[in-house]
PyMOL CGO cylinders between C-alpha atoms (Angstrom):
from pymol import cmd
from pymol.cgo import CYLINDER

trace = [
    CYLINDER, 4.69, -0.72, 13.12, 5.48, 2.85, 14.86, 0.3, 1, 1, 1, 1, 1, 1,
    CYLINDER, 5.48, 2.85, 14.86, 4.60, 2.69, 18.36, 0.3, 1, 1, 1, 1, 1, 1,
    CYLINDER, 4.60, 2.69, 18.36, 4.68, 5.93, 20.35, 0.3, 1, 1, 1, 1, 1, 1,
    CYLINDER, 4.68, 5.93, 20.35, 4.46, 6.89, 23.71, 0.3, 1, 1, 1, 1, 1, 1,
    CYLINDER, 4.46, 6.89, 23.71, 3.80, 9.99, 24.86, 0.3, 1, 1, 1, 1, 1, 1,
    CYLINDER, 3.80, 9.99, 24.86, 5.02, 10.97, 29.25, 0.3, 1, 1, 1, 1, 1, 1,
    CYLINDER, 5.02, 10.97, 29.25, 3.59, 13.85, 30.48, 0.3, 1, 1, 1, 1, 1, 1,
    CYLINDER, 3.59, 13.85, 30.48, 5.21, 14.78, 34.66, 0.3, 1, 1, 1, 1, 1, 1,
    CYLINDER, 5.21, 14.78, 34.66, 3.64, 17.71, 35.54, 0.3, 1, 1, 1, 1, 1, 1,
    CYLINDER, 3.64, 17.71, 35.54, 6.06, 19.18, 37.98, 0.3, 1, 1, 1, 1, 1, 1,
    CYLINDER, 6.06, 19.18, 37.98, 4.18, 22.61, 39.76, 0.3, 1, 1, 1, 1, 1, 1,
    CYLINDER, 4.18, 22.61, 39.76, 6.31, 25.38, 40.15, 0.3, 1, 1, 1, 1, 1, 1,
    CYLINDER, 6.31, 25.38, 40.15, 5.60, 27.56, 42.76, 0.3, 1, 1, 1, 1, 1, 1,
    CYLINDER, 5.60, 27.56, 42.76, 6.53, 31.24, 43.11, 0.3, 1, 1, 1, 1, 1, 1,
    CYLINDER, 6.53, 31.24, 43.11, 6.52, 33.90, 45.86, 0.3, 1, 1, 1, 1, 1, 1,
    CYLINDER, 6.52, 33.90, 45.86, 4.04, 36.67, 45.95, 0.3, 1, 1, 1, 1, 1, 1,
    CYLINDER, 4.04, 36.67, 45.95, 3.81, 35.98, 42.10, 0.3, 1, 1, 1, 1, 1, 1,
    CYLINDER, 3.81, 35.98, 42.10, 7.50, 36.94, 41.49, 0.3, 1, 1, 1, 1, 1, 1,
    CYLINDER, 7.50, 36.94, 41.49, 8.10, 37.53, 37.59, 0.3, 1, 1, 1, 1, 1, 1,
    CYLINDER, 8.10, 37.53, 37.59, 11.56, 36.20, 38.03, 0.3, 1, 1, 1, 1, 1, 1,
    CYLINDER, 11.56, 36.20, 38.03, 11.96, 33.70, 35.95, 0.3, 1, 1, 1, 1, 1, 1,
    CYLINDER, 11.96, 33.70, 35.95, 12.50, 30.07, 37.25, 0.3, 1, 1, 1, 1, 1, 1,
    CYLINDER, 12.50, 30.07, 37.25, 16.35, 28.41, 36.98, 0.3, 1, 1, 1, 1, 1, 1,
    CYLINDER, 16.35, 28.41, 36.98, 17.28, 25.17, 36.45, 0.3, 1, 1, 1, 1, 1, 1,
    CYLINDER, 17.28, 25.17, 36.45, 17.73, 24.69, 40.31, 0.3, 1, 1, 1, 1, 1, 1,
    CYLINDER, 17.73, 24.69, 40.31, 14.19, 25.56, 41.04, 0.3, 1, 1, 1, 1, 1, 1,
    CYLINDER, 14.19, 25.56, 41.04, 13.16, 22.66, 38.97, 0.3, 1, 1, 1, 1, 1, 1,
    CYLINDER, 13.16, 22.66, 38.97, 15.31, 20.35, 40.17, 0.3, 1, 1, 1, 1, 1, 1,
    CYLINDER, 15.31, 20.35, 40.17, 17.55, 20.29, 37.00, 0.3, 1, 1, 1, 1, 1, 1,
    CYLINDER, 17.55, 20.29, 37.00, 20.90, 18.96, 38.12, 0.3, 1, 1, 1, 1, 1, 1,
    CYLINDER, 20.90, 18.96, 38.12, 19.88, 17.43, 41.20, 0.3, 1, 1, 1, 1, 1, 1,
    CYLINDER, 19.88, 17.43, 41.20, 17.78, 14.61, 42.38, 0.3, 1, 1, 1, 1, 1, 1,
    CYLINDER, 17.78, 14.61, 42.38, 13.84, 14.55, 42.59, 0.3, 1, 1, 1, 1, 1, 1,
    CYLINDER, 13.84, 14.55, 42.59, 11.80, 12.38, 43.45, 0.3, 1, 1, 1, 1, 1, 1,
    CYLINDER, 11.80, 12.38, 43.45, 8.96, 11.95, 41.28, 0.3, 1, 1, 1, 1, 1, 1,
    CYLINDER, 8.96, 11.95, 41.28, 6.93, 9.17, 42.36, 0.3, 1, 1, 1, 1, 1, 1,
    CYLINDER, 6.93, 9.17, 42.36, 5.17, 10.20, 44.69, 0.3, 1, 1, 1, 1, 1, 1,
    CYLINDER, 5.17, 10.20, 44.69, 1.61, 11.01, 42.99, 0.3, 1, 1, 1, 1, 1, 1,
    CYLINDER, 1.61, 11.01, 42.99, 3.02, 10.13, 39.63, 0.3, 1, 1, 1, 1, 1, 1,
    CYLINDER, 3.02, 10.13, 39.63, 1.03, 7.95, 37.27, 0.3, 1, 1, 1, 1, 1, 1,
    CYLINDER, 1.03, 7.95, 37.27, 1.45, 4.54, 36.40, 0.3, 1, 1, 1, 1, 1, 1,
    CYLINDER, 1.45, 4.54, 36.40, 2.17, 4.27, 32.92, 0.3, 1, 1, 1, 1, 1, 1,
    CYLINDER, 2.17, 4.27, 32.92, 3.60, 0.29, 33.14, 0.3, 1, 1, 1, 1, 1, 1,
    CYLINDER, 3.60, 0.29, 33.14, 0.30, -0.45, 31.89, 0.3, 1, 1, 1, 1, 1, 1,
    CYLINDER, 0.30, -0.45, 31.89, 0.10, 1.10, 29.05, 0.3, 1, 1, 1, 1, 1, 1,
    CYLINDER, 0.10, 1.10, 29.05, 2.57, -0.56, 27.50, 0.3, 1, 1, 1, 1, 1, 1,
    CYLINDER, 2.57, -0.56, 27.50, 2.12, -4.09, 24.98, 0.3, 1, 1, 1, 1, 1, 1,
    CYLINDER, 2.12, -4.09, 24.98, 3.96, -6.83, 26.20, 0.3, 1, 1, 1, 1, 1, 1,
    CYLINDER, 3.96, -6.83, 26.20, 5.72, -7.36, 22.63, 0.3, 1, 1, 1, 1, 1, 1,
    CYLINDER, 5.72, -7.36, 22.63, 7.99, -10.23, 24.34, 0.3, 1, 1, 1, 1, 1, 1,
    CYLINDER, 7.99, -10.23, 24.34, 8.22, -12.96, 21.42, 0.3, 1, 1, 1, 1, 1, 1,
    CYLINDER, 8.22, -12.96, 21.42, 7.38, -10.52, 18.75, 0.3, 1, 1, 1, 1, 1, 1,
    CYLINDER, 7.38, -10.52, 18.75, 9.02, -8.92, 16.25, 0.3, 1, 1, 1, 1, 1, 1,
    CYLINDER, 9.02, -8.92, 16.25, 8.10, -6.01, 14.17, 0.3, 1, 1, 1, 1, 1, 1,
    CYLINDER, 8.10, -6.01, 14.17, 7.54, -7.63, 11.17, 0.3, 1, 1, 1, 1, 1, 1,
    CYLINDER, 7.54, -7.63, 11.17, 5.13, -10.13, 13.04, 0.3, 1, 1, 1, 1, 1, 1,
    CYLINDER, 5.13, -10.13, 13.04, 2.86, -6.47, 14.22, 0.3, 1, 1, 1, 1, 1, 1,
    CYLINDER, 2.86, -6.47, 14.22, 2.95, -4.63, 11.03, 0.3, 1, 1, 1, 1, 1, 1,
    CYLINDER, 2.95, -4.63, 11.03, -0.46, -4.93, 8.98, 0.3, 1, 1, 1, 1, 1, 1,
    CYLINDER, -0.46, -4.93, 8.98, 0.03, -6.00, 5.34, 0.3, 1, 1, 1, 1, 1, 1,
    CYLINDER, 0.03, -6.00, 5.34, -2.06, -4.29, 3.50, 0.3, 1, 1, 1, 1, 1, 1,
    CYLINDER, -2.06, -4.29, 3.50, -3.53, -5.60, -0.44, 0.3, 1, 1, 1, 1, 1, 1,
    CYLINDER, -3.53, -5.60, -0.44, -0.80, -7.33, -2.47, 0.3, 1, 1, 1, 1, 1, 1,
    CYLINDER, -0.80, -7.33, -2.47, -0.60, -9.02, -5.98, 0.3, 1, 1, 1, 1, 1, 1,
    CYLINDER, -0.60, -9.02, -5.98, 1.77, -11.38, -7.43, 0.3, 1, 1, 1, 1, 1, 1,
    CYLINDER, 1.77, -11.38, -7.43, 2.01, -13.17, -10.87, 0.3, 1, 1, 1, 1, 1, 1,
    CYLINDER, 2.01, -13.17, -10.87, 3.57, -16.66, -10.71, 0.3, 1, 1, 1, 1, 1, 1,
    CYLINDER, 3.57, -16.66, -10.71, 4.25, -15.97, -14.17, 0.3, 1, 1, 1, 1, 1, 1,
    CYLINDER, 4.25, -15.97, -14.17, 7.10, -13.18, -13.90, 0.3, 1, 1, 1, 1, 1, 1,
    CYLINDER, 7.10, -13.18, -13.90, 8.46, -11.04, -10.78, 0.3, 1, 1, 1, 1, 1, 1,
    CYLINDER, 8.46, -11.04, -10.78, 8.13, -7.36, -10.20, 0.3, 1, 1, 1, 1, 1, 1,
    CYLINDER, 8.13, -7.36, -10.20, 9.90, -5.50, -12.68, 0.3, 1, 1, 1, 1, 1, 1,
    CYLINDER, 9.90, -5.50, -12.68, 10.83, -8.23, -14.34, 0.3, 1, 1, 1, 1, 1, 1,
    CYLINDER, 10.83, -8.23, -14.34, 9.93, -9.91, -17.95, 0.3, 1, 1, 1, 1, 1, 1,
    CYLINDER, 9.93, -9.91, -17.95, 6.74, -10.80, -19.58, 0.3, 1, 1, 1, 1, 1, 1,
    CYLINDER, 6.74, -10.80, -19.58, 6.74, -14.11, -20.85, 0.3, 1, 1, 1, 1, 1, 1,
    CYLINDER, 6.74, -14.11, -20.85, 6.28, -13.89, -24.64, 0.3, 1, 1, 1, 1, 1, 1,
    CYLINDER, 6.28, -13.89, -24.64, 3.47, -16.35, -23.99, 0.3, 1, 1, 1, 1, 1, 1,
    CYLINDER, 3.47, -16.35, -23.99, 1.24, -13.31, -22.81, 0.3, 1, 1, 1, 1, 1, 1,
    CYLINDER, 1.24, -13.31, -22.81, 2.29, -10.95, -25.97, 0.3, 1, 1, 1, 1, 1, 1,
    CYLINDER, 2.29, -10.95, -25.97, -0.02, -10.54, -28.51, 0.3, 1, 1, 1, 1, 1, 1,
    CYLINDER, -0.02, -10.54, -28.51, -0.64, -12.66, -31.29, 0.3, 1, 1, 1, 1, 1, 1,
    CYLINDER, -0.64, -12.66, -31.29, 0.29, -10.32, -34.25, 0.3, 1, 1, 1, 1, 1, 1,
    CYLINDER, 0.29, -10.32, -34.25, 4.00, -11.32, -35.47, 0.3, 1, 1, 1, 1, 1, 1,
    CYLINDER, 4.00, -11.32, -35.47, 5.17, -7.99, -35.11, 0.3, 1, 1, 1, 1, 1, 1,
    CYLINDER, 5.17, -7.99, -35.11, 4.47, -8.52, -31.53, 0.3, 1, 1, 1, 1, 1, 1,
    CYLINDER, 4.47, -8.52, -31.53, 6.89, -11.84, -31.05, 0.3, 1, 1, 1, 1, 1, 1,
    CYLINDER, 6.89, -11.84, -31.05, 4.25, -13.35, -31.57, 0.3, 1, 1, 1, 1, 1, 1,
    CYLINDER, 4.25, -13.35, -31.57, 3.04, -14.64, -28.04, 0.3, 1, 1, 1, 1, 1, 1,
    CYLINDER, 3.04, -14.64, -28.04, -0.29, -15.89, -28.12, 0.3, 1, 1, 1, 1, 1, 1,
    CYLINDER, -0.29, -15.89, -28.12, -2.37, -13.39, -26.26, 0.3, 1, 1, 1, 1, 1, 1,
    CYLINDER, -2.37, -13.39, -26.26, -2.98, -15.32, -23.06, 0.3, 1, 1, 1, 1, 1, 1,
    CYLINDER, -2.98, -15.32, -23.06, -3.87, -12.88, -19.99, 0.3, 1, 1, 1, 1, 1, 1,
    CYLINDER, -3.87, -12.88, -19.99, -1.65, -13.60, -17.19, 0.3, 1, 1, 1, 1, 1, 1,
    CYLINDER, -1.65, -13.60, -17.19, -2.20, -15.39, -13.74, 0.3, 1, 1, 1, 1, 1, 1,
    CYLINDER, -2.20, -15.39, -13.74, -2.63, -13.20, -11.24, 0.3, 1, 1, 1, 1, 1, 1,
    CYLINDER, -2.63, -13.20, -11.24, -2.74, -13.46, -7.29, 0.3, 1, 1, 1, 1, 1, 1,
    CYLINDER, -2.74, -13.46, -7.29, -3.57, -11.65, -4.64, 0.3, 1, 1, 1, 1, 1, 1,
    CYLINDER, -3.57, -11.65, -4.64, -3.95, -10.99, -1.04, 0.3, 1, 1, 1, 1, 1, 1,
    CYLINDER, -3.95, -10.99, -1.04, -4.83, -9.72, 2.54, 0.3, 1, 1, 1, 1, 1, 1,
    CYLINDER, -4.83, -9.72, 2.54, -7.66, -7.33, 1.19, 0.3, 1, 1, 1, 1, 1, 1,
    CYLINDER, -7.66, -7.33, 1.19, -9.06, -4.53, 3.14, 0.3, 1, 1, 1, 1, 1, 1,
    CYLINDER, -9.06, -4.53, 3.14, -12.29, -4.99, 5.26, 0.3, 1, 1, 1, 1, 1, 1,
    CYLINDER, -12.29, -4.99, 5.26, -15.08, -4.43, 3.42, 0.3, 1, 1, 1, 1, 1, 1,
    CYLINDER, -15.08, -4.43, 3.42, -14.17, -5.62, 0.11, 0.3, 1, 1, 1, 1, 1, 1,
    CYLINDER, -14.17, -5.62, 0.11, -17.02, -6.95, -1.84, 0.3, 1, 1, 1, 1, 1, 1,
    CYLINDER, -17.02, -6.95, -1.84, -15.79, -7.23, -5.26, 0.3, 1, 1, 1, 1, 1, 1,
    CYLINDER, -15.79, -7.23, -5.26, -12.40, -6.88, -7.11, 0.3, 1, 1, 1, 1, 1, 1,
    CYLINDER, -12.40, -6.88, -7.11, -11.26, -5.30, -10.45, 0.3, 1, 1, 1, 1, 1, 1,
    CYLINDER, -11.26, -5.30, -10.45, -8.45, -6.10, -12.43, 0.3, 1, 1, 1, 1, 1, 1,
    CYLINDER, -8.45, -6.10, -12.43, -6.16, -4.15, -15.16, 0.3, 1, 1, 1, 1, 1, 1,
    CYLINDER, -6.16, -4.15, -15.16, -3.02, -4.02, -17.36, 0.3, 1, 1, 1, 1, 1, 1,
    CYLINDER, -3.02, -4.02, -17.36, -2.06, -0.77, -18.40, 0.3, 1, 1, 1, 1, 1, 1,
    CYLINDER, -2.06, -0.77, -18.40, 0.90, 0.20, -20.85, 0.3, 1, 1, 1, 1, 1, 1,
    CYLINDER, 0.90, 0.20, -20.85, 2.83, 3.21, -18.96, 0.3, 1, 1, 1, 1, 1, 1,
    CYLINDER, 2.83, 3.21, -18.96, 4.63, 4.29, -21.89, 0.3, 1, 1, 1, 1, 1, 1,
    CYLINDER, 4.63, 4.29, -21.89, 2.16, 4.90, -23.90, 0.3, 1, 1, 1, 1, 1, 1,
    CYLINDER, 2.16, 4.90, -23.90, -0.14, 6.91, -22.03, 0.3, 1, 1, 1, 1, 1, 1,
    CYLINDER, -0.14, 6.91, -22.03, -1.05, 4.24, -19.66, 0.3, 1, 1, 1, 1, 1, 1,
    CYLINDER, -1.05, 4.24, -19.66, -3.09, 2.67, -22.82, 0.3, 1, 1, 1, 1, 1, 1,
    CYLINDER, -3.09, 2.67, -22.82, -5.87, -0.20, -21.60, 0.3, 1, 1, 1, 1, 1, 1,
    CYLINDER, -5.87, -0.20, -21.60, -4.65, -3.26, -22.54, 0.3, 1, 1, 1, 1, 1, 1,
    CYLINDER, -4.65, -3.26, -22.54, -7.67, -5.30, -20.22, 0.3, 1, 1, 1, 1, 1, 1,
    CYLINDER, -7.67, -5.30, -20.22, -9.81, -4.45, -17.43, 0.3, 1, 1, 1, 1, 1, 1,
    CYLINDER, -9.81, -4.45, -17.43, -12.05, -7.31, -15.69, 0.3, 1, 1, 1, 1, 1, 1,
    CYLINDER, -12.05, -7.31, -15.69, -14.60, -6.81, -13.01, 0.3, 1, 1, 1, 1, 1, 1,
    CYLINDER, -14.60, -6.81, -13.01, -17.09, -8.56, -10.59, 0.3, 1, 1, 1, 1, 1, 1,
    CYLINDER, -17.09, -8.56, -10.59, -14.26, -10.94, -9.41, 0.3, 1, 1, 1, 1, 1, 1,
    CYLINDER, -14.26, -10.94, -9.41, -15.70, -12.25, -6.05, 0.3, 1, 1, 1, 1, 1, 1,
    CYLINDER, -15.70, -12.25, -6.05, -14.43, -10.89, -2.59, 0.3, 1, 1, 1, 1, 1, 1,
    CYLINDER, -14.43, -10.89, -2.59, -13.41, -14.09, -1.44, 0.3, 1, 1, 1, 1, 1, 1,
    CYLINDER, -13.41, -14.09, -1.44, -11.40, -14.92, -4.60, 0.3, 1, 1, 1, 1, 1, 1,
    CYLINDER, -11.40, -14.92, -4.60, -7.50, -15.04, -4.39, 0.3, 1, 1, 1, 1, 1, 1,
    CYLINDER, -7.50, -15.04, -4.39, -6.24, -15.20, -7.83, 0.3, 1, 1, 1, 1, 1, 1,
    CYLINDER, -6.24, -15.20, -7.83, -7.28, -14.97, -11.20, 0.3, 1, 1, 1, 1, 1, 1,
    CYLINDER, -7.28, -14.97, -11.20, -6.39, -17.59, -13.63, 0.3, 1, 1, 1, 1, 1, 1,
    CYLINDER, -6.39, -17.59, -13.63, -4.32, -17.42, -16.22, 0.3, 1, 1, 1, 1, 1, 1,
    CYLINDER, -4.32, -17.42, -16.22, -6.42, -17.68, -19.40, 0.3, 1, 1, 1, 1, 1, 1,
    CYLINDER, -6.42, -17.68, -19.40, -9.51, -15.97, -18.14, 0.3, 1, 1, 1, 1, 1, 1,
    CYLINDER, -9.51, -15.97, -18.14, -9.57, -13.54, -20.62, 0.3, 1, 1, 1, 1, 1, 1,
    CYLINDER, -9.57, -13.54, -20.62, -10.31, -15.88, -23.31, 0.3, 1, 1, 1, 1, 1, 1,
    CYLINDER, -10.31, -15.88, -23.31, -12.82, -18.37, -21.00, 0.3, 1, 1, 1, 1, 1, 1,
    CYLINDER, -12.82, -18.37, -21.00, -14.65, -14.64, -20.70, 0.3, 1, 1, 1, 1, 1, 1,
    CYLINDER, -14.65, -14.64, -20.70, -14.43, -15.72, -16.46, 0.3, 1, 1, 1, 1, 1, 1,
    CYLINDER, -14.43, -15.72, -16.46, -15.43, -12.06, -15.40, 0.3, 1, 1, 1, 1, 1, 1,
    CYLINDER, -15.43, -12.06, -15.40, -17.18, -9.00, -17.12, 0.3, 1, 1, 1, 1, 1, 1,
    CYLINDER, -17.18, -9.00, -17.12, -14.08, -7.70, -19.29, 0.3, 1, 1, 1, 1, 1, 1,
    CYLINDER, -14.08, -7.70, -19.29, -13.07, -4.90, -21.42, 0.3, 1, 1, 1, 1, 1, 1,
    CYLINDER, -13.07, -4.90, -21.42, -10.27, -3.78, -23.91, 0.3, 1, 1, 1, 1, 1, 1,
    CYLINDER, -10.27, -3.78, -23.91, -8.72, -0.45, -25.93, 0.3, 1, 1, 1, 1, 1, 1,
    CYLINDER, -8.72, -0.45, -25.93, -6.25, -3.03, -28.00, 0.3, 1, 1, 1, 1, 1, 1,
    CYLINDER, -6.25, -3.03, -28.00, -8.72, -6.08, -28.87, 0.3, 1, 1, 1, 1, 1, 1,
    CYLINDER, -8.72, -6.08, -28.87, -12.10, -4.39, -27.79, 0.3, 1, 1, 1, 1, 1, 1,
    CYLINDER, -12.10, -4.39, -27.79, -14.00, -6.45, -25.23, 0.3, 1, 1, 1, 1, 1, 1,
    CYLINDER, -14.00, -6.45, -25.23, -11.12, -8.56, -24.29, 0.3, 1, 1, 1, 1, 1, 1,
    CYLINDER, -11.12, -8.56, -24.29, -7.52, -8.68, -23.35, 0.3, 1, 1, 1, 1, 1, 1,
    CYLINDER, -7.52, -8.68, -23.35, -5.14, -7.54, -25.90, 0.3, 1, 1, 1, 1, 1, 1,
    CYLINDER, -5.14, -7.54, -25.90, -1.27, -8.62, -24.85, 0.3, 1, 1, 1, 1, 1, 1,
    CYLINDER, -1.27, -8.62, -24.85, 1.52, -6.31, -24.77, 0.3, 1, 1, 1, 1, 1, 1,
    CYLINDER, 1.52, -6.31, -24.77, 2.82, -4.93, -28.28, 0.3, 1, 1, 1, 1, 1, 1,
    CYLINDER, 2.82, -4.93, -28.28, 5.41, -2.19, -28.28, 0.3, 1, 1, 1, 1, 1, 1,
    CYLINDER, 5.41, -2.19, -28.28, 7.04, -0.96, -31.11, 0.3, 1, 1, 1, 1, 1, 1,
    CYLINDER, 7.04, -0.96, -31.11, 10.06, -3.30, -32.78, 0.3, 1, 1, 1, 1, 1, 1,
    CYLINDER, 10.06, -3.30, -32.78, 13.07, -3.43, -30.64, 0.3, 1, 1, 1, 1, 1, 1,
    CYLINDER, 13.07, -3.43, -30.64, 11.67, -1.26, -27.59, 0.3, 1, 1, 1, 1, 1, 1,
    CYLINDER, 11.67, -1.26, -27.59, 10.40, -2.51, -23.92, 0.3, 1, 1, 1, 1, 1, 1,
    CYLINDER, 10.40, -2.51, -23.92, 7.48, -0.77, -22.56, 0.3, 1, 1, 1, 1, 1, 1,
    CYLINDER, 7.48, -0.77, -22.56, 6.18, -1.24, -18.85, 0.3, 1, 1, 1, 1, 1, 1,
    CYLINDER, 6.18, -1.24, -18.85, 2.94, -2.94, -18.80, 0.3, 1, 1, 1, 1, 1, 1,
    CYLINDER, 2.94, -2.94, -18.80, 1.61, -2.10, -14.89, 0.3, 1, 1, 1, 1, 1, 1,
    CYLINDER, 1.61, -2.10, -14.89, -0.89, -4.81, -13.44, 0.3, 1, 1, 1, 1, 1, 1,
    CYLINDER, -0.89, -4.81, -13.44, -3.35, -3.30, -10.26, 0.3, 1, 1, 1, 1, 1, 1,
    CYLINDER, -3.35, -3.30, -10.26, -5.93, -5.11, -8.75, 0.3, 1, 1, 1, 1, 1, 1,
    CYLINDER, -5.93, -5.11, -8.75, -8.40, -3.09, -7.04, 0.3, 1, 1, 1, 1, 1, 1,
    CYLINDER, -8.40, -3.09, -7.04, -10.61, -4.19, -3.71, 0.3, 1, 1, 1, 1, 1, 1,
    CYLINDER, -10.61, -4.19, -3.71, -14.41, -2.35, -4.19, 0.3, 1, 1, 1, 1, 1, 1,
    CYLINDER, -14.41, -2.35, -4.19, -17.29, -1.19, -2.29, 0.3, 1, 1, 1, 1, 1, 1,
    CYLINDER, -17.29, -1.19, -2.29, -19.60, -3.00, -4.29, 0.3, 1, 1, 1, 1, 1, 1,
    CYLINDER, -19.60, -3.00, -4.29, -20.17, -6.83, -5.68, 0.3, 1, 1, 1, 1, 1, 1,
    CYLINDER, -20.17, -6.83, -5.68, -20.88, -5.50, -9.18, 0.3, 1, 1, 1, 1, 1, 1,
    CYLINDER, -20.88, -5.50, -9.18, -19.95, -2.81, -11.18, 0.3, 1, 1, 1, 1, 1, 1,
    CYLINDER, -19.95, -2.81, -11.18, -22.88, -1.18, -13.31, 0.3, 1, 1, 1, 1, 1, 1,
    CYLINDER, -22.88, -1.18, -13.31, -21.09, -2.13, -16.47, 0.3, 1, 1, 1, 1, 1, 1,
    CYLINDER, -21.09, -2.13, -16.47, -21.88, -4.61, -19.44, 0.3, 1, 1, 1, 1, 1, 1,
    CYLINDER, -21.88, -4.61, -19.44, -19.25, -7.09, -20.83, 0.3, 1, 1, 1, 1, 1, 1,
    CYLINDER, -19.25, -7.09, -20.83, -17.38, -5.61, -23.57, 0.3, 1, 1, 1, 1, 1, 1,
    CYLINDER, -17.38, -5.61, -23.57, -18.14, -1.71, -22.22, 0.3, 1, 1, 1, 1, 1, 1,
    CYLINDER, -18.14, -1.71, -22.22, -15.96, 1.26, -22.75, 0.3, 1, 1, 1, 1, 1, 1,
    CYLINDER, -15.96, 1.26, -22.75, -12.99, 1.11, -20.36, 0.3, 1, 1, 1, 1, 1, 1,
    CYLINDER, -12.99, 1.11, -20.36, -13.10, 4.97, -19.72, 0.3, 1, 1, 1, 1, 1, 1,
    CYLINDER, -13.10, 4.97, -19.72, -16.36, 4.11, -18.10, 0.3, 1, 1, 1, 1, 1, 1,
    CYLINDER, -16.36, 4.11, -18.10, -14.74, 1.12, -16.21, 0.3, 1, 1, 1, 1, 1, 1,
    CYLINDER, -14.74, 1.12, -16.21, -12.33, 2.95, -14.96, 0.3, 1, 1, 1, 1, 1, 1,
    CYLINDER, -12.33, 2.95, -14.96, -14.04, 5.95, -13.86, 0.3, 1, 1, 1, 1, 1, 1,
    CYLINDER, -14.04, 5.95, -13.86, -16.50, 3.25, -11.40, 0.3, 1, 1, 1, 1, 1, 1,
    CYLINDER, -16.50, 3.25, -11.40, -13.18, 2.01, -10.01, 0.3, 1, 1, 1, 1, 1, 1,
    CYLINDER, -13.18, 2.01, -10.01, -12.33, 4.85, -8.80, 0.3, 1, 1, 1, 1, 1, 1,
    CYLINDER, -12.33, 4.85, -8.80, -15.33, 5.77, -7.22, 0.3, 1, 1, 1, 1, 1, 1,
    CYLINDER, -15.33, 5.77, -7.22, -15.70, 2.42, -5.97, 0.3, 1, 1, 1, 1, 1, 1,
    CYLINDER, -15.70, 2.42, -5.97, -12.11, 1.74, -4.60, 0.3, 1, 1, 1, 1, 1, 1,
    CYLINDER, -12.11, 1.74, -4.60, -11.27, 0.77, -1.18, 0.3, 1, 1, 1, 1, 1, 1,
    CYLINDER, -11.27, 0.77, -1.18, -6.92, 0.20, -1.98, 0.3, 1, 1, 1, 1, 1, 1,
    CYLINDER, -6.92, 0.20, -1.98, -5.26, -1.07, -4.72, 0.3, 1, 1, 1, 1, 1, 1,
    CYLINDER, -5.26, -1.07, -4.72, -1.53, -2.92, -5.25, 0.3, 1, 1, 1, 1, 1, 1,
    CYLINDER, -1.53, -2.92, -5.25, 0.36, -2.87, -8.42, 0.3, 1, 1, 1, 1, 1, 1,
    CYLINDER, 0.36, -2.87, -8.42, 3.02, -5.05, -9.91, 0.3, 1, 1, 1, 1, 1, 1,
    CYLINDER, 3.02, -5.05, -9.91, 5.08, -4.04, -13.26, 0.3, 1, 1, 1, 1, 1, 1,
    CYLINDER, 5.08, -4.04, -13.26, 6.80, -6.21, -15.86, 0.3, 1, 1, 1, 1, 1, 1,
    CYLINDER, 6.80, -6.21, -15.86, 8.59, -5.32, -18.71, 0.3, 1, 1, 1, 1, 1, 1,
    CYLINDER, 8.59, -5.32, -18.71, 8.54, -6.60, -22.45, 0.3, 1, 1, 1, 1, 1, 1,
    CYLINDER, 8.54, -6.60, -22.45, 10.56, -5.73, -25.07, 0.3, 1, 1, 1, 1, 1, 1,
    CYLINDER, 10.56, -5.73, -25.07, 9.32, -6.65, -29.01, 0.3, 1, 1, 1, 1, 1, 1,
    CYLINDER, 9.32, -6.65, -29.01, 11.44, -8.43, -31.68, 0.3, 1, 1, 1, 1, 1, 1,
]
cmd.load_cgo(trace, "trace")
């Protein structure tokens, strides 16, 4: 947290008869002692009292996400590949996610995994999670928990699937909105998902993991 302070000491200079001359650093005092309390303001307080606190303890945290299942910019469990054996196979299980210290404001929250090399492909979007929810489950995909969508396995999640014997970066966001529901059907068009996020967002945090096929 950045605070600033800003002192303004107006000290008049005076000049004879207007004189153009221009004024040195002994006319101001430069050099020499002045005494400048006498009319000056007191700025003691404007200042916080920040005894018994520490930076960290002022800063604002803003929206944050988490998976207990793998740290950021780390490795995917295969358990959340997809199911096709030229994908490990995992067994297609959406990851848990969690989440935190949302804006004010928030009424509803979106979640997505995205494949950023390959054209940051839709792997699942799911919407209408509740503003006072912290986490979504692992598994939710498949218990169809929220409104969801798809580009992979249409409708639902579809787990990452690069080709053999290269990693991709699969990015994770969950986004805080300005509304409780989205004005979307189950099993819609992501491009259309996506485009109400954005008009809908308030913030969003991101976490990426990494998996790399057999």
């Amino acid at each position: 947290m950045r605070v600033n302070f800003e002192w303004l000491v107006a000290v008049p200079l005076f000049c004879a008869a207007c004189s153009s001359t221009p004024a040195t650093e002994s006319d101001l005092g430069m050099g020499s002692s002045v005494d400048l309390t006498t009319g000056a303001p007191d700025l003691t307080t404007a200042m916080p009292d920040l005894t018994g606190s520490s930076i960290a303890d002022l800063a604002v945290a803003g929206l944050t996400i988490a998976s207990p299942a793998f740290p950021g910019g780390g490795t995917i469990p295969l358990k959340y590949a997809d199911s096709m054996a030229a994908c490990g196979p995992g067994q297609n299980v959406s990851p848990p996610i969690t989440f935190a210290n949302p804006p004010s404001g928030t009424k509803s929250f979106a979640v997505r995994m995205e494949d950023l090399d390959f054209n940051n492909y839709v792997h699942w979007v799911a919407w209408d999670i509740p503003a006072n929810a912290t986490q979504v489950a692992e598994g939710a995909a498949a218990a169809n928990t929220y409104p969801q969508a798809g580009e992979y396995h249409p409708g639902t999640y579809g787990g990452p699937c690069p080709p053999p014997k290269t990693t991709h970066r699969y990015r994770i966001t969950i986004t805080a909105l300005t509304v409780d529901h989205l004005g979307q059907a189950n099993g819609a068009a992501s491009a259309a998902v996506l485009g109400e996020l954005a008009a809908n967002k308030l913030a969003e945090a991101q976490i990426i993991g990494n998996y790399t096929a057999p």
